[in-house]
Every structure is written in C-alpha cells, then in structure tokens.
N, C-alpha and C positions, 0 to 999 in steps of 0.2 A: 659429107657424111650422112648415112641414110639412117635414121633412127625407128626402129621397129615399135610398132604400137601394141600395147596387149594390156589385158583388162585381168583377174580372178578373183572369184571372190567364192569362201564357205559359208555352207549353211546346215545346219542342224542344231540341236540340245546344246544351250550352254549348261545343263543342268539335268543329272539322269539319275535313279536310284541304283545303289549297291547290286549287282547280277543282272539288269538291264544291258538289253545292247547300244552299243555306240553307234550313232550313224553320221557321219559330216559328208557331203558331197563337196566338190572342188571344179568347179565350171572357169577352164581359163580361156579365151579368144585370140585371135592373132588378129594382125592384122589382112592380113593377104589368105594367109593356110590356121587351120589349127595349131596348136603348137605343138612339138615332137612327143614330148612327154609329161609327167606330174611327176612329182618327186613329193613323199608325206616325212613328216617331222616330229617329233614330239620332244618338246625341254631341249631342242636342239637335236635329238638324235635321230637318225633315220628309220623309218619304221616300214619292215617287208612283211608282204603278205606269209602267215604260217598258219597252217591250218591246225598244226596241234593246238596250239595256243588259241584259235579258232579268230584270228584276225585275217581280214579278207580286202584285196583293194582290187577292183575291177576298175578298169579303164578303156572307155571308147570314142571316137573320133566322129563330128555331126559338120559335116564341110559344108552344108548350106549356109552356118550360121558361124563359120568357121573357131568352133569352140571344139577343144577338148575336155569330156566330161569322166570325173575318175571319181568314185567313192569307196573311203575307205570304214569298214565294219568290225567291231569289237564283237564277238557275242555274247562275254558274258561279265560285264565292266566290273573292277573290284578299284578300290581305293588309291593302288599305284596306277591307275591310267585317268586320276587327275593330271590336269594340265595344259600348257601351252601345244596344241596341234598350229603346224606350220603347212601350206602348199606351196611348192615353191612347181613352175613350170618352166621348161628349156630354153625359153625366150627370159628366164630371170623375175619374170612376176613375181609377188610372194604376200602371201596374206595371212593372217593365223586367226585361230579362236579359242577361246576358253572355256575347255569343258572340266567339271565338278562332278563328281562321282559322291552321292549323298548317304554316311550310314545311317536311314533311319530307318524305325520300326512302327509297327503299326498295331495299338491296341483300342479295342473296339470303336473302329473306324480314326482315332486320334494318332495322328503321326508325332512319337517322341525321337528327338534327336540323340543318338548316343554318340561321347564323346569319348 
C-alpha cells in the first residue's frame, strides 16, 4: 500500500474589523505533483466563489515546489462570516482557522466595543 504524502496549512487574520476584507490563503503540497484541487469550507459548509456577494477564490498550481496555492477573499466581512474556515485538498489534507469579525467603533482614536 503506497501512502501519499501532503502537507497544508492557512495563513491570514485570525482577527479583522466589521467591512474589512477577509483574506486566508491555503498552500497544500504533494508529494510527487501538486494536489488536484482545494476545496474551502466554513462551519462545515462549502464556500464558492460569487461575485455578487463579492467572495472570490483563486487557485494556481507552482510544480517546482509541488504545491497548490488557492486563496480565498471576502471583501467586505460583516458578523455572519465569523468562524471556523476549513482547506480541505484532493489528496484529503485539511486544516482550518479561526477567523473573528470585530464590531467595534472608533471614537477619538479610542476603540469601543459594541455588543
């Protein structure tokens, strides 16, 4: 039995203010080739690029270094896109991170937190 090697791991903001954009990138490896694809997740659900909504995932393949590189972008974060984000990749890696969507406000220069 040949067991395939593969590595991913995110990186961005665990932590962004209210109308900020979200950015997490998702770098998975193989062992031999890139891996096929990325698949992105949130609270468990599957999350596709839509431009109304103005969520965007680009994805491209760097064969020197045999990684697939995919990130996915929010542009304009509001309170429901707190949460668990998931990478999962074709070869079944899977890694998440926890992003926080902050409402606070800002009066002269002091940040109040509104609950």
């Amino acid at each position: 039995m040949y067991v395939c090697f593969s590595a991913i791991k995110i990186t961005g903001k665990s932590y962004v203010e209210k109308g900020e954009k979200i950015v997490l990138t998702c770098n998975a490896t193989g062992e031999l080739f890139p891996p096929e694809d990325i698949d992105w997740f949130k609270d468990g659900s599957t999350i596709k690029s839509n431009h109304l909504r103005g969520i965007f995932i680009s994805k491209f393949r760097i064969p020197e270094t045999r990684t697939l590189h995919s990130q996915l972008e929010i542009d304009h974060s509001d309170m429901h896109d707190s949460g668990n984000y998931i990478c999962r990749s074709s070869t079944l890696a899977i890694t998440d991170k926890s992003v926080m969507v902050l409402n606070g406000k800002h009066v002269n220069n002091t940040k109040i937190l509104v609950s």
